[in-house]
C-alpha positions as CSV (number, residue, x, y, z in Angstrom):
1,X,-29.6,-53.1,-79.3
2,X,-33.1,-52.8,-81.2
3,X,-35.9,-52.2,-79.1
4,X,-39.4,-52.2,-79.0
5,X,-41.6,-49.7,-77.5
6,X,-45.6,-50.7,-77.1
7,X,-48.5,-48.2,-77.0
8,X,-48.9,-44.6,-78.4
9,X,-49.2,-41.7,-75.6
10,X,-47.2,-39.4,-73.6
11,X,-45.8,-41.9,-71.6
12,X,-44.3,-43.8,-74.2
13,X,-42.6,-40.7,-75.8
14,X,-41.1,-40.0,-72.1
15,X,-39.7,-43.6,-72.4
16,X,-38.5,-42.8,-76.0
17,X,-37.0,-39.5,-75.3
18,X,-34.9,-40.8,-72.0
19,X,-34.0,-44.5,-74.1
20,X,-32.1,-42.2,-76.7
21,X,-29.8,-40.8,-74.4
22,X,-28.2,-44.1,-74.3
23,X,-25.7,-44.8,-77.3
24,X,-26.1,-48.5,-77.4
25,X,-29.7,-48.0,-78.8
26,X,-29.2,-48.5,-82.7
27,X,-33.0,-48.5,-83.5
28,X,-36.3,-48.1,-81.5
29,X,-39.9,-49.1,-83.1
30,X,-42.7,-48.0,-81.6
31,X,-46.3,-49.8,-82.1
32,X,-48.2,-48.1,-82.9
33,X,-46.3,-44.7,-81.6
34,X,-47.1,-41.3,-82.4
35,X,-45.1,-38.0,-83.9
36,X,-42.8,-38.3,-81.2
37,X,-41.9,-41.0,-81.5
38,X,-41.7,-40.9,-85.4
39,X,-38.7,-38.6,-84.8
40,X,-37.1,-41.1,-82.2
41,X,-37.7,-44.3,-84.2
42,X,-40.0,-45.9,-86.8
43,X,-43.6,-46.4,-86.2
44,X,-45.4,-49.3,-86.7
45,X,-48.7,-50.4,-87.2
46,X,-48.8,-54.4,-85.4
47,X,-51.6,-54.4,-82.9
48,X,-52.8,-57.7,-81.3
49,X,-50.0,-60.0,-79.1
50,X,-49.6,-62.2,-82.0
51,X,-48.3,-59.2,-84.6
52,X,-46.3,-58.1,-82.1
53,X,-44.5,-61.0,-81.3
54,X,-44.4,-61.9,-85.0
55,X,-42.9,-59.0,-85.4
56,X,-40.3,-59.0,-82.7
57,X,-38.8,-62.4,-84.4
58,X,-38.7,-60.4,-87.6
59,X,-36.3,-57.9,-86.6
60,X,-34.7,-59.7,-84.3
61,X,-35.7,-57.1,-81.4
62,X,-33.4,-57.3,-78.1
63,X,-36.1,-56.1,-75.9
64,X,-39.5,-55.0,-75.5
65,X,-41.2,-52.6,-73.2
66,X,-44.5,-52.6,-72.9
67,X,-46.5,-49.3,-71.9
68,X,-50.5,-48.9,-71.8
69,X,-52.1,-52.0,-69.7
70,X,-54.5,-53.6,-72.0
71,X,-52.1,-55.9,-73.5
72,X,-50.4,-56.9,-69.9
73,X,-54.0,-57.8,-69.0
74,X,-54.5,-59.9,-72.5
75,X,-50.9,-61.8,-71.8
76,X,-48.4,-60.2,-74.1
77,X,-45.4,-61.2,-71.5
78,X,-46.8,-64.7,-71.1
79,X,-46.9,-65.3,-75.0
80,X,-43.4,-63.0,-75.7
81,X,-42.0,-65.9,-72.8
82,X,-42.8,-69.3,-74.2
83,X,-40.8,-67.8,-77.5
84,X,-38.2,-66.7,-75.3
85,X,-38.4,-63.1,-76.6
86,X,-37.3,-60.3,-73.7
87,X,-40.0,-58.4,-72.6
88,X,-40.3,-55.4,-69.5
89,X,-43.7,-56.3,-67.9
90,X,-45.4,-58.6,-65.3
91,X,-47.3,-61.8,-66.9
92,X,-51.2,-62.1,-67.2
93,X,-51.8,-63.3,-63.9
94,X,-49.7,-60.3,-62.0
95,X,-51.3,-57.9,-64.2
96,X,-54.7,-58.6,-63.0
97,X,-54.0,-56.5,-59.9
98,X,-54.9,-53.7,-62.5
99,X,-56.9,-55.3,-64.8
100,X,-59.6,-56.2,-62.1
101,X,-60.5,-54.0,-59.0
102,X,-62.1,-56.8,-57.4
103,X,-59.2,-58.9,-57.3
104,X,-56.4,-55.9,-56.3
105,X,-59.1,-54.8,-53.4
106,X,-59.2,-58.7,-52.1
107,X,-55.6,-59.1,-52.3
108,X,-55.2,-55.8,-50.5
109,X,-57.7,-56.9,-48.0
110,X,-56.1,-60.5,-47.4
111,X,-52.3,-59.4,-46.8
112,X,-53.7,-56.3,-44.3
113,X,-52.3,-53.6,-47.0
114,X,-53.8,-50.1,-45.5
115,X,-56.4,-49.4,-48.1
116,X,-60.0,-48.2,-48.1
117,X,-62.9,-50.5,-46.4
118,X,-64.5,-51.9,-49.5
119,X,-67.4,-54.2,-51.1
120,X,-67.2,-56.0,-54.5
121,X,-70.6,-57.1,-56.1
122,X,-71.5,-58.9,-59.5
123,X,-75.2,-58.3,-59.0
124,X,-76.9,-55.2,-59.2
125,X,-79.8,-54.9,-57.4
126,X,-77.2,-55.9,-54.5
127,X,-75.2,-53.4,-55.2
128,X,-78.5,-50.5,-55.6
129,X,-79.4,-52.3,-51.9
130,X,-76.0,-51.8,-50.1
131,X,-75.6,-47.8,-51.5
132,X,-79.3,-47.3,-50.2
133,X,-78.3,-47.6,-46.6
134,X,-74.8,-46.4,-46.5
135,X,-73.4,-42.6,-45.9
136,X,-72.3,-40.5,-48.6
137,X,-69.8,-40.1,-50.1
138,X,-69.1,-43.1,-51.8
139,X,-66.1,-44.1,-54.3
140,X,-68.4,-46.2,-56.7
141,X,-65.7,-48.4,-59.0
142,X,-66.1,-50.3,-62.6
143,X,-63.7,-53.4,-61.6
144,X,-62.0,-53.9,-65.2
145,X,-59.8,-51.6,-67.0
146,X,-62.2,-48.5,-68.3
147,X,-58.7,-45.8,-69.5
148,X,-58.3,-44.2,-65.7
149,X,-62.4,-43.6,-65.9
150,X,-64.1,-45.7,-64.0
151,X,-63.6,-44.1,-60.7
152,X,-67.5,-41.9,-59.5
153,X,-67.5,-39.7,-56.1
154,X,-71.3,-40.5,-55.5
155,X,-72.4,-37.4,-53.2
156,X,-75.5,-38.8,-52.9
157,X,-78.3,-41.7,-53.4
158,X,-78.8,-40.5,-56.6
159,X,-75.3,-40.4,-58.2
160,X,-74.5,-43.9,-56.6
161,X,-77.5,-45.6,-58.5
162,X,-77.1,-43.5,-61.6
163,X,-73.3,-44.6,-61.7
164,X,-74.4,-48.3,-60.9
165,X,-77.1,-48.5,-63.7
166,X,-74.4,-47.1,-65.9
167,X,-72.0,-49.4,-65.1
168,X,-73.5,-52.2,-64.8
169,X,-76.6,-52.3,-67.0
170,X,-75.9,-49.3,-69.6
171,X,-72.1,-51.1,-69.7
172,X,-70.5,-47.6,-71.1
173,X,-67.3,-49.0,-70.2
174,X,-68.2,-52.6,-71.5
175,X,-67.4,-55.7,-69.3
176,X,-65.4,-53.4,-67.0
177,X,-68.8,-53.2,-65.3
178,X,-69.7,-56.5,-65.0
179,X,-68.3,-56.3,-61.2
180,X,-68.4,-53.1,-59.1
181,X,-66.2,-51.9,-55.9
182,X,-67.9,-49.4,-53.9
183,X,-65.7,-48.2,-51.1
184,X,-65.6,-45.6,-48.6
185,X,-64.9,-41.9,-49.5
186,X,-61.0,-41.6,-47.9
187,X,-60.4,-37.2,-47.4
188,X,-56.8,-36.2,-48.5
189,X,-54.5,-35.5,-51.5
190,X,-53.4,-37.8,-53.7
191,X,-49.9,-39.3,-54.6
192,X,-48.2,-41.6,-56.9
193,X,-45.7,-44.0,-56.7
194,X,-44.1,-45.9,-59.6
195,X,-41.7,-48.7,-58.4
196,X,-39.3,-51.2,-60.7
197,X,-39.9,-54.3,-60.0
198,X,-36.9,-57.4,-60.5
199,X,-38.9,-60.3,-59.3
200,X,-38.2,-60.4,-55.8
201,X,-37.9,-56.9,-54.8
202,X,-39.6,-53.4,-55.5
203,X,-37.0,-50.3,-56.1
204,X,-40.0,-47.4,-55.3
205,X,-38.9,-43.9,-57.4
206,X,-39.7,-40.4,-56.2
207,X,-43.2,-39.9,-55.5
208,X,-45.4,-37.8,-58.1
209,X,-48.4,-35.7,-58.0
210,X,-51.3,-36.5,-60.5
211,X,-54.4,-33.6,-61.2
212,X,-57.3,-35.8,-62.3
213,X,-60.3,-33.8,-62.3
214,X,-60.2,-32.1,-66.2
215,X,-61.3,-28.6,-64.5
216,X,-59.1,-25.9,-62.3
217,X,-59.2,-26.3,-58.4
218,X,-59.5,-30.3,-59.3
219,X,-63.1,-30.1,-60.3
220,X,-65.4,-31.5,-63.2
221,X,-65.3,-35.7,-64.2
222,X,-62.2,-38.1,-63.7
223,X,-59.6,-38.0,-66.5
224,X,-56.7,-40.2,-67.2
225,X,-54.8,-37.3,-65.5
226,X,-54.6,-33.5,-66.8
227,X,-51.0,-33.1,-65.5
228,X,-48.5,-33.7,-62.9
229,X,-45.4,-32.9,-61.0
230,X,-42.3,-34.8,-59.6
231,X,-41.6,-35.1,-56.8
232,X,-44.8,-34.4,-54.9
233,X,-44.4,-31.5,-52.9
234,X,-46.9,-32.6,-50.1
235,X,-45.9,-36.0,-49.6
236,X,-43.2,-35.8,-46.7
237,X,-40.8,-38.6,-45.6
238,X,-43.4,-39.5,-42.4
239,X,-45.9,-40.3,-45.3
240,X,-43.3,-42.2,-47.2
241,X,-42.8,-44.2,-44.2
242,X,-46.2,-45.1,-44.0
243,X,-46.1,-45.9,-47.3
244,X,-43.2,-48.0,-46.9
245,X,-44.2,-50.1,-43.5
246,X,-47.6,-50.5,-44.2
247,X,-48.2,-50.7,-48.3
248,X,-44.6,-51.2,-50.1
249,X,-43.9,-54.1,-47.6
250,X,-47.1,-56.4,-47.1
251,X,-47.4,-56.2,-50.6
252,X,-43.7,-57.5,-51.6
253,X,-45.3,-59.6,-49.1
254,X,-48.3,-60.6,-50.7
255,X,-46.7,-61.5,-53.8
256,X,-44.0,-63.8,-52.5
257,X,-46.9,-65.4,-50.9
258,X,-49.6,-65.7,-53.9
259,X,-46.1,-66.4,-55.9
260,X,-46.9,-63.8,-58.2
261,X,-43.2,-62.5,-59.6
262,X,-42.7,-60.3,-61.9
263,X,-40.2,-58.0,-63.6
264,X,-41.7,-55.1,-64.8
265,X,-43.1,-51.7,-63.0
266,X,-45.8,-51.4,-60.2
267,X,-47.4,-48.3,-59.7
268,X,-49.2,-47.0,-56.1
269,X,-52.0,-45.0,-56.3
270,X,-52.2,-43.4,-52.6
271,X,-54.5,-41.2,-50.7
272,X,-52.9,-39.4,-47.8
273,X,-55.3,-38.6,-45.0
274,X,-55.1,-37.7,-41.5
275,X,-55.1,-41.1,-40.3
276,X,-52.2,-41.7,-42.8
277,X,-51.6,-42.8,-46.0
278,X,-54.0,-46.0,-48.3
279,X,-53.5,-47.2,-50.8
280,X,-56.2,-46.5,-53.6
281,X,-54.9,-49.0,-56.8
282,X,-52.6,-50.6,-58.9
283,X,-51.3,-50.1,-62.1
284,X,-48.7,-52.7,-63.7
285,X,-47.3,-50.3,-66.0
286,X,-45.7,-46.5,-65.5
287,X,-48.3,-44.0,-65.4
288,X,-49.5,-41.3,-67.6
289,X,-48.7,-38.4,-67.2
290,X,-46.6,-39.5,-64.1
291,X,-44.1,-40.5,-66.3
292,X,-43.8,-37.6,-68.5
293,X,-42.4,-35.7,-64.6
294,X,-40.7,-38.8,-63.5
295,X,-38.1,-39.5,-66.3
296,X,-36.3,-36.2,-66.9
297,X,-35.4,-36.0,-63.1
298,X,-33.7,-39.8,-63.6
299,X,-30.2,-39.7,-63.6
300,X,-29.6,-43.9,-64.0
301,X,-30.0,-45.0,-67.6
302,X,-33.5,-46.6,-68.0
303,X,-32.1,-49.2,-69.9
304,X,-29.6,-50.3,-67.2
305,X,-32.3,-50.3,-64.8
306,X,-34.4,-52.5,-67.1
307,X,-31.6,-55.2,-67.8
308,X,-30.5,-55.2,-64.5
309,X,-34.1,-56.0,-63.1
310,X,-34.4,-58.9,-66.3
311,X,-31.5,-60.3,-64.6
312,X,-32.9,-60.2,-61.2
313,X,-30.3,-57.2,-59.9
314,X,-30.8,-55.1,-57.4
315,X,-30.4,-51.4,-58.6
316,X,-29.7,-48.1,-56.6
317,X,-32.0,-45.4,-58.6
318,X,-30.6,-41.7,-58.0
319,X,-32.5,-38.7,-58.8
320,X,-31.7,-34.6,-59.8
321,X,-32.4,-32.2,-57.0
322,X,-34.7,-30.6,-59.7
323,X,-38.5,-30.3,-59.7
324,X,-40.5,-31.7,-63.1
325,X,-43.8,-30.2,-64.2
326,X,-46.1,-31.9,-67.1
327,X,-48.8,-30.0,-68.7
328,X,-51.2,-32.2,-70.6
329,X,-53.3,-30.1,-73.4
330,X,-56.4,-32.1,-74.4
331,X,-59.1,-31.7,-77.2
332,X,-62.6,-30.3,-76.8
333,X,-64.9,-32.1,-74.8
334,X,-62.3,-34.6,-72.9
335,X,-63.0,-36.5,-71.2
336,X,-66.3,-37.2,-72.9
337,X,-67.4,-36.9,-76.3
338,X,-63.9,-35.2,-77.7
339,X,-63.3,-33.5,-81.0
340,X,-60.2,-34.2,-83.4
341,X,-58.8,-33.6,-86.7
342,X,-58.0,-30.5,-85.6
343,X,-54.2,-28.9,-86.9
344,X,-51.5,-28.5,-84.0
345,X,-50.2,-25.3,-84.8
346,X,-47.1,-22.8,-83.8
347,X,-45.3,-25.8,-82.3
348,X,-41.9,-24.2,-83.7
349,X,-42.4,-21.7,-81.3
350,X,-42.3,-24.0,-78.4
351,X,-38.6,-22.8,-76.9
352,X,-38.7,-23.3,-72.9
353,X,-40.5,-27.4,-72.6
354,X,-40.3,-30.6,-74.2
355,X,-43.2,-31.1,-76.0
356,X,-44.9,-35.4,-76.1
357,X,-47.0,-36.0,-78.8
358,X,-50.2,-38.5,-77.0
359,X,-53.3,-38.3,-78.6
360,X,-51.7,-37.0,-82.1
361,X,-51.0,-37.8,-86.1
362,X,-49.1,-36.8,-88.5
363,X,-50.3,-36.0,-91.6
364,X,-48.1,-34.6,-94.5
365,X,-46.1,-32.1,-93.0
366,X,-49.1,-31.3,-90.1
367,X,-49.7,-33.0,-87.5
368,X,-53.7,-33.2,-86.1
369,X,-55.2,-34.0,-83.2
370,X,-56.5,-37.7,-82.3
371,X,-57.2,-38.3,-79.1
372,X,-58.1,-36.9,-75.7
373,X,-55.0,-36.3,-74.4
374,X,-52.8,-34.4,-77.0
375,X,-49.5,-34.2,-76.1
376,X,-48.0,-33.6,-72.7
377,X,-45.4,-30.2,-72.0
378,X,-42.4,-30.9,-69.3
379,X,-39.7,-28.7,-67.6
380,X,-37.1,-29.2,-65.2
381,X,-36.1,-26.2,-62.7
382,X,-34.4,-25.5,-59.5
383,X,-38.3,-24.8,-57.9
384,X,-41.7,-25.6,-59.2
385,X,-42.8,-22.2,-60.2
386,X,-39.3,-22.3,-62.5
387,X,-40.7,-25.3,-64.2
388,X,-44.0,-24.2,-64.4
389,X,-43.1,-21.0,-66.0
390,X,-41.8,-22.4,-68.7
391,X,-44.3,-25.1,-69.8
392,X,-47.2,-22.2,-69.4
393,X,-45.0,-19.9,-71.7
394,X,-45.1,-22.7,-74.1
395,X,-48.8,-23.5,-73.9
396,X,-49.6,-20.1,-74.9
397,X,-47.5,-20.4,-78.2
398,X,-49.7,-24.0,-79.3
399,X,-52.9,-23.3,-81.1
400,X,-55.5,-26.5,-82.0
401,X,-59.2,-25.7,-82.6
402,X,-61.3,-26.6,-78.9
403,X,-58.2,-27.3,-77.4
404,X,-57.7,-26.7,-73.3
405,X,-55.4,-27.4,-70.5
406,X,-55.7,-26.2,-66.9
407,X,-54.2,-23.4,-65.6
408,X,-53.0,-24.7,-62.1
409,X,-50.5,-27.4,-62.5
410,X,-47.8,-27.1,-60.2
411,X,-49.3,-24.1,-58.5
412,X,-48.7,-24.3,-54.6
């Protein structure tokens, strides 16, 4: 089997990394991958939907999973279909429960999912007007895809309309302003939950703890997530109850209804409160660095799961009694104005974690720094402060210039 593995960060090396353990992998390519990956397969350098499905008659690939959401949103699975090429992912129009806020928050609303109360505007002196006589907080949204940063806690007047202008008129995360969501500030701690998806039924996987502030004690702006663990240590069976009557169901639900079937992943984005557990967002695609925790503690073969759900099966996932931590090491200045170039060093001395290359290049025998997110450090143990040992061991050993990670990951 030759397979093809879209997109180039930390969760795409987790995919990599648990795809090799199955023997009847005889190649993997990776577009456009990273180091990682470059040890696991062959890297290449196809971008838009066309090149890639070019590219996949080429070589005659046997199936292709698709990671980061951009190209879900632009169609990749519609266009991979009318060539009859096997693809892992939900088609355009099932993908916009990501790639728009406004339409995930309506659906939510329509088929009584429990989720935050919520407005969408397109106008934005309607939206300065509604902020000026609500309460504070406020969860202030850019509707399109903006990388896991489009998400402001408005404390006050001020922030909201700062945020607004920003969004909407300043555009710093381009038409994913055009529309906003501004929703009501839900208290709790967060959890995640990936499910497969076979196109009739959802197959939900242990639940997973994301740390998206970029500063310790969950402070400082939104990132696309600093860390994680698996499974979350908070979430109890009550709240995965919750989860299950009142979000997992209506939306199965929801889709049968709106005829939106897909075979692919679906990922939950919850906040647990004391009135229970909403549901926050979608994403279409496994999560970064969700994934990164997730995978190790599989004990199914991920491409079983994936053919199985192709063929419309219904699969039994089963999971280590282990806990999984994920340290994510960024570049100076994430998530805002970052600084690369910058060598990776000491990363022979790594000797307790798995290190996944993200935001990283190779060049020569170095490799550099090239993104926000750097490259992601996971361990397995009997307990959490196990696992966490040994990924903080190893972030001592790596050295890049600016570089910094938080120093709380896993701590309970």
């Amino acid at each position: 089997m030759k397979i093809l593995i879209v997109g180039s960060g930390g969760r795409e090396s987790a995919i990599a990394v648990k795809l090799k353990e199955d023997k009847r992998i005889s190649k993997m390519f990776f577009a456009k991958g990273n180091p990682t990956t470059s040890q696991l397969g062959q890297n290449v350098y196809e971008d838009s939907v066309e090149e890639l499905r070019d590219f996949v008659i080429k070589e005659r690939i046997d199936l292709t999973i698709v990671g980061p959401e951009a190209p879900l949103v632009e169609g990749i699975v519609d266009e991979f279909k009318k060539h009859n090429l096997k693809i892992f992912g939900p088609r355009k129009k099932a993908a916009l429960l990501e790639g728009s806020k406004a339409f995930s928050k309506k659906f939510m609303q329509t088929n009584n999912i429990k989720t935050a109360k919520a407005v969408v505007f397109e106008a934005y002196q309607n939206a300065i007007d509604y902020v000026r006589l609500q309460k504070f907080p406020l969860v202030i949204k850019a509707s399109g895809l903006a990388g896991g940063k489009g998400v402001v806690i408005a404390e006050n007047l001020a922030e909201a309309e700062t945020t607004i202008h920003q969004f909407m008129i300043e555009r710093i995360y381009g038409d994913a302003g055009i529309q906003v969501v501004i929703e009501e500030y839900l208290s709790g701690f967060e959890a995640s939950i990936i499910a497969f998806a076979n196109g009739s039924e959802l197959f939900p996987c242990i639940s997973a703890k994301d740390y998206k502030k970029a500063g310790n004690g969950d402070v400082g702006p939104n990132t696309g997530g600093m860390g994680s663990v698996a499974p979350s240590p908070e979430f109890t069976a009550e709240h995965y109850k919750d989860f299950e009557d009142n979000i997992l169901a209506p939306t199965l639900k929801g889709l049968q209804a709106a005829d939106i079937r897909f075979k692919g992943f679906i990922f939950f984005g919850l906040m647990v409160t004391a009135n229970g557990t909403y549901l926050l967002e979608y994403n279409m695609r496994l999560g970064d660095p969700e994934t990164q925790a997730i995978l190790p503690l599989l004990e199914n073969s991920l491409y079983d799961i994936i053919m199985d759900c192709l063929e419309g099966k219904s699969i039994d996932l089963k999971w280590k009694d282990e806990k999984s931590v994920c340290l994510v090491m960024c570049s100076g200045g994430y998530p805002r104005n970052i600084e690369t170039g910058f060598e990776i060093k000491n990363l022979d001395k790594v000797e307790h974690s798995q290190v996944l290359f993200g935001g990283a290049r190779r060049m020569g025998d170095k490799i550099l720094t090239a993104g926000g997110r750097v490259l992601s450090l996971v361990a397995t143990g009997a307990t959490y402060e196990e696992a966490r040992e040994k990924v903080y061991k190893d972030a001592l050993s790596i050295q890049f210039d600016y570089g910094f990670y938080r120093k709380d990951i896993g701590k309970f």
